[in-house]
MITOR-8459 format. One line per 3 residues: for each residue x, y, z of C-alpha. Coordinates in nm, 2 decimals, m for minus. Each point is the difference from the previous one (the first is absolute). Layout:
<nodes>
X,Y,Z | ... $
</nodes>
This chain:
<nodes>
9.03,10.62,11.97 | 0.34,m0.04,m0.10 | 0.28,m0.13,0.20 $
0.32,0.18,0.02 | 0.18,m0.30,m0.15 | m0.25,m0.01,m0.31 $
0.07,0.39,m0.04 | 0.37,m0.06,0.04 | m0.02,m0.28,m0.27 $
m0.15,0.24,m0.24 | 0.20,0.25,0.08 | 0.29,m0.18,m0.10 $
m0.17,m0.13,m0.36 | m0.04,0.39,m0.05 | 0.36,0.07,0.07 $
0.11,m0.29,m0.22 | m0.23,0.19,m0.26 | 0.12,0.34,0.05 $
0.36,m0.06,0.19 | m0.06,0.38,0.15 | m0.20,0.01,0.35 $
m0.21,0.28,m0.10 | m0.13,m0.15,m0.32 | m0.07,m0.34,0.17 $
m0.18,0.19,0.31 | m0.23,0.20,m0.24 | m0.03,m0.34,m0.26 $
m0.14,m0.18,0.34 | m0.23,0.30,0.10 | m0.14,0.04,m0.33 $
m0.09,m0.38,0.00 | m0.09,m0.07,0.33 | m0.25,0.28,m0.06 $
m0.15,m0.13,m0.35 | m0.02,m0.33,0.20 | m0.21,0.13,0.29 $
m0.23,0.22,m0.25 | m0.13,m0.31,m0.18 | m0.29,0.03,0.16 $
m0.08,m0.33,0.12 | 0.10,m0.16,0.37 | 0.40,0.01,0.01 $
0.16,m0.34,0.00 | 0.38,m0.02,m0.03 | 0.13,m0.15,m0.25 $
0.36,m0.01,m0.07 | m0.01,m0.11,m0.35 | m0.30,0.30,m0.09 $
0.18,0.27,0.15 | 0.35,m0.09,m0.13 | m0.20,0.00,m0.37 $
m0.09,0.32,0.10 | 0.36,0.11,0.10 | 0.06,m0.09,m0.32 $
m0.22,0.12,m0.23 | 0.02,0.39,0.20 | 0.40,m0.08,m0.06 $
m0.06,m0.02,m0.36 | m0.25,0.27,m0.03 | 0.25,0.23,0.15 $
0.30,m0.11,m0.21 | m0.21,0.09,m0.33 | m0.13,0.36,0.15 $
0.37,0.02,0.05 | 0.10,m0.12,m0.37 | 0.25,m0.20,0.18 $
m0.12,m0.38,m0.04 | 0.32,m0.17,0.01 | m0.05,m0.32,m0.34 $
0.27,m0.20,m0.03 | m0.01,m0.20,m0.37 | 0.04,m0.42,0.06 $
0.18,m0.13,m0.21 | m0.11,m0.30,m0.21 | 0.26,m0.21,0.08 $
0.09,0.13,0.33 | 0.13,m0.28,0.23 | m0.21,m0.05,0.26 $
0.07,m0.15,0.37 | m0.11,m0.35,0.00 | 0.08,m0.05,0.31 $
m0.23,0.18,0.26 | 0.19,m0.09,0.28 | 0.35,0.13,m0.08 $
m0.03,0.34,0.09 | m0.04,m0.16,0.35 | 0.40,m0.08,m0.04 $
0.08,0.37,m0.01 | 0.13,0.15,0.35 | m0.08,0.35,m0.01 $
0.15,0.23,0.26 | m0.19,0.27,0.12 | 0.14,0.30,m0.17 $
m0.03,m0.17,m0.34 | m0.35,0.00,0.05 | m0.07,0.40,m0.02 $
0.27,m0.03,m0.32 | m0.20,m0.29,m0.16 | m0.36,0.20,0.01 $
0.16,0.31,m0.14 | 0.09,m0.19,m0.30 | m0.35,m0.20,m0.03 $
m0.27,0.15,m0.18 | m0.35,0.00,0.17 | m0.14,m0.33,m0.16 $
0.33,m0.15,0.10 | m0.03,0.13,0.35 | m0.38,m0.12,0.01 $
0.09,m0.37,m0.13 | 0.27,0.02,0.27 | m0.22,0.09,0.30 $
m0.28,m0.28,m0.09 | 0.28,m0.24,m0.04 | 0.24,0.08,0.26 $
m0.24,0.14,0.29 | m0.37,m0.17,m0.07 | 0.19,m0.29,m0.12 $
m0.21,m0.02,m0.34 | 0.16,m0.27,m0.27 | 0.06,0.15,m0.36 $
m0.37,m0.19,m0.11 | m0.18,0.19,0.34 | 0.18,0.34,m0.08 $
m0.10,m0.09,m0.45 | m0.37,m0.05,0.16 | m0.01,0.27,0.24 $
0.10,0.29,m0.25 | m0.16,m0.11,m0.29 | 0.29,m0.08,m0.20 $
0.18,m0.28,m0.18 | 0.23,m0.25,0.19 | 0.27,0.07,m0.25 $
m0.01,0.34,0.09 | 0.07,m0.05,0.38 | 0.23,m0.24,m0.07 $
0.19,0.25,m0.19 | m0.01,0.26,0.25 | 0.12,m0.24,0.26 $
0.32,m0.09,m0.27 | 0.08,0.41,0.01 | m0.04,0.05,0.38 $
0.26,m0.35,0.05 | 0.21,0.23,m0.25 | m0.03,0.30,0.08 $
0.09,m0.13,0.42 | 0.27,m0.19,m0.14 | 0.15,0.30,m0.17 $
m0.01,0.21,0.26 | 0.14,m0.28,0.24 | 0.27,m0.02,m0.25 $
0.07,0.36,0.01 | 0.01,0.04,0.36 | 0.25,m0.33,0.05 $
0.25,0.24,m0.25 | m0.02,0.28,0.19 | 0.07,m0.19,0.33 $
0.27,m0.21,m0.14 | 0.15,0.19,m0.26 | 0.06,0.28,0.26 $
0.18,m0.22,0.21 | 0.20,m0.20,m0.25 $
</nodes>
């Protein structure tokens, strides 16, 4: 039904969700079964069962008490300029860094952006929220990357100097 590259792409949008390998194996479970208990003849659908993802993500965050709101700003600076986090080299290692300091709605805008290559008005669509909103997110992850890029050129080179 599924292909082992569709389950592997899910897998990974649980992961981004969860960051802990455990929680993104029982997140897919869990929705790969509502999915097949619909009732009707299976269809894949990428889009559906990501919503799904989703939704069981959110579900579990609030059982947990552990929904993780950020407040936006009013007048937050946004990125104008989709395109620019393209610029930004990032090495390997920084990556595992830069997800521990995202939250989960960060991590989700990053994975439809970065890895299903969603613009800012596909990923505002797509999650039911306000462009602004993405937008904003996308201005804290270019931070939060360029922080830790920041802090990782001091320890090299300070060390050294």
């Amino acid at each position: 039904m599924l292909s082992r590259e569709q389950l592997h792409g899910l897998y990974r949008y649980c992961f981004c969700l969860t960051t802990e390998r455990g929680s993104a194996e029982d997140l897919l479970q869990t929705s790969l079964e509502k999915w097949i208990r619909r009732g009707k003849e299976v269809e894949y659908s990428h889009a559906y069962i990501r919503k799904i993802i989703r939704n069981q993500f959110v579900d579990d965050c609030r059982r947990k008490q552990k929904v993780a709101f950020e407040s936006i700003e009013e007048h937050a600076p946004i990125l104008l300029d989709e395109t620019s986090l393209e610029t930004l080299q990032i090495q390997h290692h920084l990556i595992e860094q830069v997800l521990n300091l995202l939250n989960s709605a960060e991590r989700e805008v990053l994975y439809l952006w970065a890895i299903d290559g969603f613009s800012a008005s596909e990923i505002s669509e797509d999650l039911n929220q306000p462009r602004g909103t993405i937008l904003s997110r996308l201005h804290r992850i270019k931070q939060k990357v360029a922080d830790a890029s920041e802090e990782q050129k001091r320890r090299l080179f300070g060390a050294s100097s």
